[in-house]
N, C-alpha and C positions, 0 to 999 in steps of 0.2 A: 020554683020547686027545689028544693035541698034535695043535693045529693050526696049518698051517703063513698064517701070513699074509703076504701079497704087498703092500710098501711102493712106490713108485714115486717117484723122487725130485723128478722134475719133472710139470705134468699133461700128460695126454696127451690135447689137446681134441681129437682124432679120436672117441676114445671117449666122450665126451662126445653125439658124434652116436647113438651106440651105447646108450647110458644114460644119457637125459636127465634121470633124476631125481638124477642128482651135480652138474645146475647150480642145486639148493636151496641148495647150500651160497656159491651167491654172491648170494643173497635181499638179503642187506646193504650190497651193491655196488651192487646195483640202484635200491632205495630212497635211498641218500644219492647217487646221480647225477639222478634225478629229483628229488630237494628241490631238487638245486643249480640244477637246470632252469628248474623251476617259481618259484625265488626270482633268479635273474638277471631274468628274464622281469618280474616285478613289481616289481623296484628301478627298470629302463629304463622301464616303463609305468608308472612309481606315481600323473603328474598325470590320468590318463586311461584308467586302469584299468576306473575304474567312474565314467560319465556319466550321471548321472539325465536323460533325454527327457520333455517333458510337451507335449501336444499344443497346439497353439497357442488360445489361447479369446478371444475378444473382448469386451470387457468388457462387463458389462449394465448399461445405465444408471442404474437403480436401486440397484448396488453401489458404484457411485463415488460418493465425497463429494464434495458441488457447493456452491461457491463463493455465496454468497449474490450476487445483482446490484445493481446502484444503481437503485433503481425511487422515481417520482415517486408523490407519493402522492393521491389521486382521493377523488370522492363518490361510493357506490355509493346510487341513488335507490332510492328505498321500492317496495316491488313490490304492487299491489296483488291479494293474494290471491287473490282471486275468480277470477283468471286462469289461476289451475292448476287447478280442477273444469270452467271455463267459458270454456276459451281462445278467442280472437276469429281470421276469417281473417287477417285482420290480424296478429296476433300470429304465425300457424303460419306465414305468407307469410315473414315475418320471420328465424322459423326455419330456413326453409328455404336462404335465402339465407345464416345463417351456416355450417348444415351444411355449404353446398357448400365455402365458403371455409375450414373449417375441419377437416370431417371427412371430406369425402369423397375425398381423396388418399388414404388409408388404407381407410375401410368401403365405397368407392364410393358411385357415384350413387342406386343406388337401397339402400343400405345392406347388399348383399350379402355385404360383405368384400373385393370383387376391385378393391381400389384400387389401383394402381400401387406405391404406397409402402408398402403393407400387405401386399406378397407378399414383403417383405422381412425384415420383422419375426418374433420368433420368442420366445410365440408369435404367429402370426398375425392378423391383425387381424378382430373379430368379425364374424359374422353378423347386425344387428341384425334382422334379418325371423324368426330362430329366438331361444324364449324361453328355452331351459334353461341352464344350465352358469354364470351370470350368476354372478361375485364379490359385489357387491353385492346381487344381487336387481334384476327388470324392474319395481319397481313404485316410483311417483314418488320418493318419499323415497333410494329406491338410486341410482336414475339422478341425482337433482341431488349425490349424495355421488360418486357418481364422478366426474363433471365439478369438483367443486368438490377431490377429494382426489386422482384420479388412481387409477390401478393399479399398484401397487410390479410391479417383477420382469416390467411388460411396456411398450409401446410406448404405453400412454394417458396421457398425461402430465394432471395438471391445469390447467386453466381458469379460475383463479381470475384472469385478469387479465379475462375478460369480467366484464361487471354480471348482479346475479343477473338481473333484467330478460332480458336476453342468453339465460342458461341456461335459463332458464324457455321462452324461446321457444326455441330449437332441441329442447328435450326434448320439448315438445308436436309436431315438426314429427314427431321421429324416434318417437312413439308412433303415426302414421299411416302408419308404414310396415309394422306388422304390428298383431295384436289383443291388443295391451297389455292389461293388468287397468286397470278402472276406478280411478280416483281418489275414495278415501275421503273422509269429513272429519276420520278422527283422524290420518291420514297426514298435512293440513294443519296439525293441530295439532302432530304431529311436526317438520317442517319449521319451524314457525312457531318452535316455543320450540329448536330445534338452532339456527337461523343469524337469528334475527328481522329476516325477510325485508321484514315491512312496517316496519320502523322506518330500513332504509338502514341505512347504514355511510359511515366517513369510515376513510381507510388515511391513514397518516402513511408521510412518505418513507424508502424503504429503504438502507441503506450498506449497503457490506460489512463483514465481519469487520475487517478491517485497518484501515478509516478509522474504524471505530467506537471502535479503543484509541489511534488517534493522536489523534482527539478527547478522546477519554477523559484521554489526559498533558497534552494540551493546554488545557484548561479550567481552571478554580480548581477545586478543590478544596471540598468541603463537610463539612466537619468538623461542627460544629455538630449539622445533619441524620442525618450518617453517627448520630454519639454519640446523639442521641435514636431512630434504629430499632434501636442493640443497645440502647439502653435497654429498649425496646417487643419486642424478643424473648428479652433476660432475665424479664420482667415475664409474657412469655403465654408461658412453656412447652408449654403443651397443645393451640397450636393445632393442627388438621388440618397435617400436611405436616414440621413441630418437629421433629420425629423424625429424619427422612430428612434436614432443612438443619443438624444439630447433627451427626449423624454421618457426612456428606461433606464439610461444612465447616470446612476448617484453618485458616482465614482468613476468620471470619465479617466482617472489614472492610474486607477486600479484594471476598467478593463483596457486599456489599451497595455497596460506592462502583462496581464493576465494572458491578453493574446499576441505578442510581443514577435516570440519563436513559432507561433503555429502556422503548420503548411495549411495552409487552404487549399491548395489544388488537391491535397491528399484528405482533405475536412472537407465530406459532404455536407451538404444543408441538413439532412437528417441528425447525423451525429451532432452536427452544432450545435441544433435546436437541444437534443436531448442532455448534452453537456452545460448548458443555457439553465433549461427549467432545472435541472436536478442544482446544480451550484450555483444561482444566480447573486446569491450573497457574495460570495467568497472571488468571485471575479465584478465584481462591484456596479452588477443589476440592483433594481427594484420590483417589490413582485409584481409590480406591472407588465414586467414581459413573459410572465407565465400566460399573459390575455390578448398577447398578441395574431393578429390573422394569418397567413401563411402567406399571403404577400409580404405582412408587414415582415414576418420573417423571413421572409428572400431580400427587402430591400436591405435589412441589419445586418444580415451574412453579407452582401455586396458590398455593401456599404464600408466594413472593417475593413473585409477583404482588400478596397482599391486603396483606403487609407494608411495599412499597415502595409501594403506595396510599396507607397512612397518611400517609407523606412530602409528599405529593401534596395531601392532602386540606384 
């Protein structure tokens, strides 16, 4: 049976109203005016399209790399031991007089934490009347390590420009502010062989980074010396640390003349490391000791250290 079908030669968008499933057939009209939308729109906004926002953070002082200072360099006097199991008023009077001047802007007067300056801090600045939570540990050996090293990542800076003298007596002051643990005598022996407290110390004076390498150009030169410690470390392959200075070292004669003058006894690990990774070119590293571990980094500091002794000796 023929059927008859109805052609229309132009559309009739009325009907359209009528049977809206005949505007499928402009699906394709649709889509490439929306692409052209959607891509005018992103040509005009392409530098600002997409703006990464990160919330403002202010930096913590322990993240920045800090500038080494010009420090003169001092005796630190012999401490007589007996004063940490058996401290004198005298001695805690002493303490207390630096606590004020030193700590208690921050921990407060009576070492609560509600110092002025320590309600800023974050985090906030300790409790010292409560024993728990302590990074180091409340008992003597912690407490002269934190004065002497500080607290990474918060507002306790270290101490090391008092005499231990100094620290000994505020730590006695700051243990009579709550019921501290007694004082041992292997904790003394601890303390004794970590920072050998009764023998004193002599600090030699500090430059910075920068005056240390214009000194450095500035000087004669030691050839001589330099040639006999690669001598002395072709000759001792095996010492502790060999390992770690042969394979960071691209320029074993760059760093050995680099660290040629420098006190080590006055060069903590810290500073080294940080005078290390920030100039490791220019004293004649590879960035390979930017990935070093902190052993590997103590054997490298010991390591120089015993080697450029021999020069010395």
């Amino acid at each position: 049976m023929e059927q008859n079908k109805k052609y229309e030669p132009e559309i009739d968008f009325k009907s359209l109203i009528k049977k809206p499933k005949r505007l499928f057939g402009w699906v394709f009209v649709y889509f490439f005016l929306i692409i052209l939308i959607v891509g005018i729109y992103y040509v005009n906004n392409l530098n600002t399209i997409n703006v990464n926002t990160l919330p403002a953070k202010a930096p913590v002082k322990d993240e920045v790399k800090r500038t080494l200072e010009v420090k003169s360099g001092s005796v630190m006097p012999a401490v007589d031991i007996s004063t940490i199991t058996d401290p004198t008023d005298e001695l805690i009077n002493k303490g207390k007089d630096l606590y004020k001047n030193n700590c208690a802007s921050c921990h407060g007067e009576s070492g609560l934490g509600d110092g002025v300056a320590g309600m800023a801090l974050n985090p906030p600045a300790r409790n010292l009347t409560k024993l728990d939570g302590w990074k180091n540990g409340v008992d003597f050996p912690g407490l002269y390590k934190t004065l002497e090293e500080g607290i990474p990542q918060t507002g306790m800076v270290a101490y090391e420009f008092l005499s231990p003298v100094d620290r000994i007596a505020m730590i006695q002051y700051i243990r009579t502010l709550a019921d501290y643990p007694s004082v041992t005598d292997d904790q003394v022996q601890e303390l004794e062989m970590t920072y050998k407290l009764s023998e004193g110390r002599t600090t030699s004076d500090q430059i910075t980074v920068e005056m240390a390498f214009t000194q450095l150009v500035n000087e004669k030169s030691h050839p001589k010396r330099v040639a006999n410690l690669l001598a002395y470390v072709n000759n001792h392959p095996t010492l502790q640390g060999a390992d770690v200075f042969n394979k960071t070292a691209v320029n074993k004669h760059r760093v050995l003349t680099s660290f040629l003058e420098v006190d080590f006894v006055a060069l903590n690990l810290a500073d080294f490391i940080q005078i290390v990774n920030v100039n490791f070119i220019e004293l004649g590293f590879s960035a390979e000791v930017n990935l070093l571990e902190r052993t590997e980094w103590q054997n490298l500091y010991n390591y120089l250290k015993n080697v450029l002794g021999t020069a010395r000796a």
